[in-house]
SESE-155367 format. One record per residue (C-alpha): x, y, z; residue in one letter. Coordinates in pm, 1 decimal. Example, Ala and Ser with C-alpha at 12.3 -4.5 7.8 and 13.67 -1.06 7.14 Angstrom:
2
> 1230.0; -450.0; 780.0; A;
> 1367.0; -106.0; 714.0; S;
//
This chain:
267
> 916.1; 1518.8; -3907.7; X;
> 1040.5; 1605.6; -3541.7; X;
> 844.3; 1919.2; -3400.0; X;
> 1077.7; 2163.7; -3239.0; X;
> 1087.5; 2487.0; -3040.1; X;
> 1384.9; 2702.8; -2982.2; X;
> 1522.4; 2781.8; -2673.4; X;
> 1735.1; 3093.3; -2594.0; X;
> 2051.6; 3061.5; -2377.8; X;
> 2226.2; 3389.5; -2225.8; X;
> 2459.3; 3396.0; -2457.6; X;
> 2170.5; 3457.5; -2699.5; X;
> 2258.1; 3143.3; -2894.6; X;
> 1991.1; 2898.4; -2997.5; X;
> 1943.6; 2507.0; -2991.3; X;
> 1642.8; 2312.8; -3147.3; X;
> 1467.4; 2113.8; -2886.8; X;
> 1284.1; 1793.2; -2975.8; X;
> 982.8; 1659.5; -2868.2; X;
> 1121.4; 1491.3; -2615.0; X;
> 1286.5; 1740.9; -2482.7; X;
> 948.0; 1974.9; -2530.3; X;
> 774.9; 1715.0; -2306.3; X;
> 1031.4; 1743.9; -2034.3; X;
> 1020.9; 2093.4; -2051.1; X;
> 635.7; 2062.1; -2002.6; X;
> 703.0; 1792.7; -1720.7; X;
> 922.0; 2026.1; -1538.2; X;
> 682.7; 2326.1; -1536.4; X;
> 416.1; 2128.4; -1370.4; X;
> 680.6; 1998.5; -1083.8; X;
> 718.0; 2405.5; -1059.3; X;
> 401.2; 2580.0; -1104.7; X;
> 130.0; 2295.5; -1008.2; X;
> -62.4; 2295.7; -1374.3; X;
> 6.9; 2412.3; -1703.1; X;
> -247.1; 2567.6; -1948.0; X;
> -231.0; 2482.6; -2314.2; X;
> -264.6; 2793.4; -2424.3; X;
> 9.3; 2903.5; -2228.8; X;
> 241.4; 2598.6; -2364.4; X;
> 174.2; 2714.2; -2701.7; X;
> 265.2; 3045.3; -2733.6; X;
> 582.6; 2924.9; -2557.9; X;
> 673.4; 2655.4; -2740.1; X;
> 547.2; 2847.2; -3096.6; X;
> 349.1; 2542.8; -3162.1; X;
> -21.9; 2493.5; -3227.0; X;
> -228.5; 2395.2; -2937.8; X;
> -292.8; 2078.2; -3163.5; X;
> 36.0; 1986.0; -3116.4; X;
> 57.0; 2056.6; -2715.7; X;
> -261.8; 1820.6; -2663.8; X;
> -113.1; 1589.0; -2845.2; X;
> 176.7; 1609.1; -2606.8; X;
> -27.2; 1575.1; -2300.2; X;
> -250.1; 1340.4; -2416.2; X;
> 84.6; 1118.5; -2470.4; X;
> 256.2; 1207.8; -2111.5; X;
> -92.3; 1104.6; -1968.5; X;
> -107.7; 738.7; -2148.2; X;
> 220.5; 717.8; -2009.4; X;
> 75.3; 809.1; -1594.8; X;
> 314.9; 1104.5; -1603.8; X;
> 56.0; 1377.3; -1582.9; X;
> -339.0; 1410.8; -1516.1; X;
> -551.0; 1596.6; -1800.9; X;
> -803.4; 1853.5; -1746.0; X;
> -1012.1; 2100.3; -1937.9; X;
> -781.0; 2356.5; -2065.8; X;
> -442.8; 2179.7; -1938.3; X;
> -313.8; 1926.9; -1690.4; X;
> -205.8; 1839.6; -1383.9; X;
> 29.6; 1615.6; -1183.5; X;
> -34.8; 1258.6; -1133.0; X;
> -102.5; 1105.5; -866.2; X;
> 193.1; 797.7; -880.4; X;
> 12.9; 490.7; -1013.6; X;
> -141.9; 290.1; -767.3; X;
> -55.4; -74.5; -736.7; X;
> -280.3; -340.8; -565.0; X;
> -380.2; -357.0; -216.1; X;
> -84.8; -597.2; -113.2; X;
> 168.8; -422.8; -314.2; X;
> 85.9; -104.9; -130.6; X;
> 134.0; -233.2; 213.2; X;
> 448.6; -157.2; 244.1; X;
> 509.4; 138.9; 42.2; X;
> 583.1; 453.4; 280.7; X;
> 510.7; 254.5; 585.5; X;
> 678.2; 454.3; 840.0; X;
> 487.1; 745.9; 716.7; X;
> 166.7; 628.3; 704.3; X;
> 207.5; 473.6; 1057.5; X;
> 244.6; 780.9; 1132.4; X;
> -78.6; 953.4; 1003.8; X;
> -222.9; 696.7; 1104.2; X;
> -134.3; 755.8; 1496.0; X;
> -220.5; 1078.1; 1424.6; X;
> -565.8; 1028.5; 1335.8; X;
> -647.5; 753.2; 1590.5; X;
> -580.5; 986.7; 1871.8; X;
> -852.0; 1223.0; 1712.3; X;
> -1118.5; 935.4; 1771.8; X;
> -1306.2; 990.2; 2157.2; X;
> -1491.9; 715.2; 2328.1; X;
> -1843.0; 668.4; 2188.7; X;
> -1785.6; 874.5; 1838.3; X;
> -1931.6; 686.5; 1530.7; X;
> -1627.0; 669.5; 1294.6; X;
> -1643.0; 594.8; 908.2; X;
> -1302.8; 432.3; 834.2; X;
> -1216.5; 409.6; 487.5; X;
> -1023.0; 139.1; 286.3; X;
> -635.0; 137.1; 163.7; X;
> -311.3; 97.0; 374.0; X;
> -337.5; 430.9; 567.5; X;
> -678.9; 322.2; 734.9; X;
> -524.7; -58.0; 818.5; X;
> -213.9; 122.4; 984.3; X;
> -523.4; 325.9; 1180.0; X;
> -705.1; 43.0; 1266.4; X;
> -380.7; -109.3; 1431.7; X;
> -302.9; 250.6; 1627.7; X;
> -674.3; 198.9; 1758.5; X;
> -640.8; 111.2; 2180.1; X;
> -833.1; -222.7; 2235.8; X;
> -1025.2; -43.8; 2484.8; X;
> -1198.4; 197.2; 2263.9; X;
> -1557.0; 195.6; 2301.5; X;
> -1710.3; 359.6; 1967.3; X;
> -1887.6; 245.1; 1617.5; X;
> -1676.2; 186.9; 1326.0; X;
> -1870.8; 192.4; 979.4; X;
> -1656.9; 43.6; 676.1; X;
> -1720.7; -69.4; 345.4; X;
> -1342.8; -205.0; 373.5; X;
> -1372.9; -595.9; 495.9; X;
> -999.8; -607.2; 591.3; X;
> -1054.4; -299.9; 762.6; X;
> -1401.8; -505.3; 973.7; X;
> -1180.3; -813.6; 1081.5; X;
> -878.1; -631.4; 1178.2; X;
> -1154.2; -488.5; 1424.2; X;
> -1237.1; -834.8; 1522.3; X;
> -1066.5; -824.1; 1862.4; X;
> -1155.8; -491.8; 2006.1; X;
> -1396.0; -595.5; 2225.0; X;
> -1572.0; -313.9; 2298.3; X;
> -1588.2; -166.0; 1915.4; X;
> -1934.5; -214.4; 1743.0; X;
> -1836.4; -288.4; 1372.7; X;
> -2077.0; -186.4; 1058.5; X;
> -1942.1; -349.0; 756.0; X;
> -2158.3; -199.1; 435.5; X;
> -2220.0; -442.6; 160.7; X;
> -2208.9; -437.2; -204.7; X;
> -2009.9; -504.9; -490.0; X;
> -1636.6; -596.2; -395.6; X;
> -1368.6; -346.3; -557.2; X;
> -1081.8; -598.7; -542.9; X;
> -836.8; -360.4; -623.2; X;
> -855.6; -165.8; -292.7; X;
> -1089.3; -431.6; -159.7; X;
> -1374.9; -260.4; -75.1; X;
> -1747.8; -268.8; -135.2; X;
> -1874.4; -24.5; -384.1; X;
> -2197.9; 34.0; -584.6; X;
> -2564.8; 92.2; -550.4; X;
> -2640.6; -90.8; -252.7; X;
> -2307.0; 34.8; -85.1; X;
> -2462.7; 409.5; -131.5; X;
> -2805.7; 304.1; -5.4; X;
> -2658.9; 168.5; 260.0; X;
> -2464.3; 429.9; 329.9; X;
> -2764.4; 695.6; 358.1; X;
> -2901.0; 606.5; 668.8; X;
> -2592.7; 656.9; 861.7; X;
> -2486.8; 992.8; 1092.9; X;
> -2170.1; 961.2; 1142.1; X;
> -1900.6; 1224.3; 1391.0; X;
> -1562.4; 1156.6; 1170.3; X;
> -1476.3; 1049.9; 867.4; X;
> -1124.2; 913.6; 792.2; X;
> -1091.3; 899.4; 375.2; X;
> -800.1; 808.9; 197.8; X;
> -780.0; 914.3; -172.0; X;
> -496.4; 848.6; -439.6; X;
> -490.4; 1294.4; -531.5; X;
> -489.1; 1593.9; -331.3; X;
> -497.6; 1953.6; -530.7; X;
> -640.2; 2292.6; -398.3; X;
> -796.1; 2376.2; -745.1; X;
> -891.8; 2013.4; -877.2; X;
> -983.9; 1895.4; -544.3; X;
> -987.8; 1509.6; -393.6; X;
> -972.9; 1223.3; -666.0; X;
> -969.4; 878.6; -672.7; X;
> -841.8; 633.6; -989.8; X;
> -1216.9; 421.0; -999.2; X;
> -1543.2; 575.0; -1055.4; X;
> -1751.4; 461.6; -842.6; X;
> -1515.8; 417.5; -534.9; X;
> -1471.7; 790.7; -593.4; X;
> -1907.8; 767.1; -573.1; X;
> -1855.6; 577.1; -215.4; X;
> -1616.9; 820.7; -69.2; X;
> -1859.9; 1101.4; -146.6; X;
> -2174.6; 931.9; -7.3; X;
> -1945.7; 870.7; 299.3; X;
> -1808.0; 1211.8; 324.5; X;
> -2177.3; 1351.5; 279.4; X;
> -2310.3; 1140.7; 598.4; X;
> -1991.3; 1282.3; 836.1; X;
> -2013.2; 1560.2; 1035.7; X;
> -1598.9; 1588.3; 956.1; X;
> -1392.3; 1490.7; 670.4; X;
> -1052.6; 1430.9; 746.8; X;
> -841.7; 1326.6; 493.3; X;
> -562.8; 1060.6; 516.8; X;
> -285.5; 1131.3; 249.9; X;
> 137.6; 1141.5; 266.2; X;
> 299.6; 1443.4; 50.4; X;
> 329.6; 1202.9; -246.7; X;
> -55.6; 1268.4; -337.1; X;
> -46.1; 1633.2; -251.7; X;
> -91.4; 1841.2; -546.8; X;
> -163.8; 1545.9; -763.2; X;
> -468.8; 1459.9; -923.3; X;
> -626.0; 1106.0; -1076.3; X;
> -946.9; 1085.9; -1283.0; X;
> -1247.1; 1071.1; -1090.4; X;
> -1306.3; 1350.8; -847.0; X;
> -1468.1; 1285.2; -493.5; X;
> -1529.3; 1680.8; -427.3; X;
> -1410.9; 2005.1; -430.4; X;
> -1110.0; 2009.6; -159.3; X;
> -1326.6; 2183.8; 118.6; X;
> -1508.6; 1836.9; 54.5; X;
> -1234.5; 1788.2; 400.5; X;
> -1198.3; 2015.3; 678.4; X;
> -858.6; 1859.0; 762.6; X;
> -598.0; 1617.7; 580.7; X;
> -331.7; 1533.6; 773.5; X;
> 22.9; 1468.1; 616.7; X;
> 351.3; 1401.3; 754.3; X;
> 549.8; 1619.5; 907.9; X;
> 816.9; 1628.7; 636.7; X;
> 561.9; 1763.4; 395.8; X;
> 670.8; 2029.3; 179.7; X;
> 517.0; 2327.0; 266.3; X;
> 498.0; 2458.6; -87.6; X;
> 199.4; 2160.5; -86.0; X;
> 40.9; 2244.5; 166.7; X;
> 9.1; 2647.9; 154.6; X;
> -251.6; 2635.0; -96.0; X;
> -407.5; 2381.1; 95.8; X;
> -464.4; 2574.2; 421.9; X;
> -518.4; 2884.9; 205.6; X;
> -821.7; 2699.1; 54.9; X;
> -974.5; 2676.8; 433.8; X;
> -882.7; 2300.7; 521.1; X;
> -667.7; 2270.2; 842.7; X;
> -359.4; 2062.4; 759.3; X;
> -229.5; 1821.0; 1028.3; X;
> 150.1; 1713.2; 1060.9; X;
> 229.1; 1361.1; 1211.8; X;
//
C-alpha cells in the first residue's frame, strides 16, 4: 500500500502525493527552514509519526539527511577519502586557507588539523615562519619538512586512514600536555543548534581534546558544511570563536552563526 498525503493547490483542487514525493517534500523543507521536527511533519502530512521516522530513517541510509532526537537535519555531503578530496573545491579552500595562515604571528604554537583545508594551509605558510606546529596529521608534519625555522610536533597513535590522522588514547594523552595560541580544525558539519560534527567517533574525540588545549578555535569549513550536520559531535558551536568561509557564502548560513557569538571570516 503507497502512503499518501494530500496537497491543496489554489484552485482548491487536490492530488495524492506518494511517498516519494512526501520525502521530497520533507527534503525541501530542510533546504528551507534548516531542520524539521517530526511532530511537525506529521500533522502536515496527516500521517503517524511512525510513518515520518520511517521516512527519515530511509533519507538518512540514503546520506540525504542527518537524524536527531525529535527530527533531522541536513547532511553534511558524504565524505570521500583523503585523495579523492584533494581536489574537490580547491580554489575555495586555497582560499581559507590563505586566510587563516595570515592569522598565524611569529612564535605562536599552532595546532593544525588534518583534511585538505589544513594541507592547502600548510602550503600558504611563508618558509620563514618561526613558530610550533602540533599535528596529529603526518601529511600535514612532512609537508612542514622544509620550513626551516618551524618546530614540528607530530602526536602519535592509532592511524585513521581515512583522513590520515592519528587518533585514540594515546593521541588524547598526548594531547593534554600541550598549551597551545590557535587552533585550526576542520570538521565535515557546521550548524548553530547541533553544533561542530565529524563522520568518525573518535576523530570527533581528537578534535575536542585539541580544541580544549587552544586558547582559540578557529574553524576551517567552505559553505557546503554550513548548516549541515554528520554523526558524532565535537562541541556545541561556541566550541569555535571563529570559522572562516568563503566569501561567496550564503549569508542565510552564516546569520545564525554570528548570532550564536562565533565571528565568521570571509576569504
Amino acid at each position: 500500500m503507497l502512503a499518501c498525503i494530500f496537497v491543496q493547490f489554489q484552485d482548491n483542487s487536490c492530488m495524492t502525493m506518494l511517498t516519494s514525493q512526501r520525502k521530497k517534500a520533507i527534503l525541501d523543507a530542510l533546504k528551507r527552514d534548516g531542520q524539521v521536527l517530526a511532530t511537525e511533519l506529521s500533522v502536515r502530512f496527516d500521517v503517524s509519526e511512525d510513518t515520518v521516522r520511517r521516512d527519515l530513517r530511509e533519507l538518512a541510509a540514503e546520506g540525504l539527511l542527518q537524524r536527531v532526537h525529535g527530527g533531522a537535519l541536513p547532511a553534511s555531503p558524504a565524505v570521500a577519502p583523503f585523495a579523492q578530496r584533494e581536489d574537490m573545491e580547491s580554489p575555495v579552500k586555497q582560499r581559507i586557507a590563505r586566510r587563516a595562515a595570515a592569522m598565524i604571528a611569529p612564535g605562536q604554537v599552532v595546532i593544525i588539523d588534518g583534511g585538505t583545508t589544513s594541507a592547502h594551509l600548510v602550503r600558504s605558510l611563508p618558509l620563514d615562519l618561526s613558530a610550533t606546529v602540533v599535528t596529529h596529521s603526518p601529511s600535514v608534519a612532512v609537508a612542514l619538512a622544509d620550513h626551516p625555522s618551524i618546530e614540528v610536533v607530530l602526536i602519535g597513535g592509532r592511524l585513521y586512514k581515512h583522513s590520515i590522522v592519528t587518533v585514540g588514547a594515546a593521541a588524547v594523552e598526548a594531547v593534554s600536555h600541550i598549551h597551545a595560541d590557535i587552533y585550526f580544525m576542520g570538521v565535515t558539519g557546521v550548524h548553530p543548534k547541533a553544533g561542530l560534527s565529524t563522520g568518525d567517533f573518535e576523530e570527533a574525540y581528537i578534535k575536542r581534546a585539541l580544541a580544549g588545549r587552544a586558547a582559540e578555535t578557529v574553524v576551517l569549513a567552505s559553505s557546503a558544511k554550513l548548516n549541515a550536520a554528520s554523526p558524532y559531535v565535537i562541541g556545541d558551536i561556541g566550541l569555535a570563536q571563529t570559522i572562516i568561509v568563503e566569501e561567496s557564502a550564503d549569508s542565510k548560513l552564516t546569520d545564525p552563526i554570528e548570532k550564536a557569538g562565533v565571528t565568521v571570516l570571509r576569504a
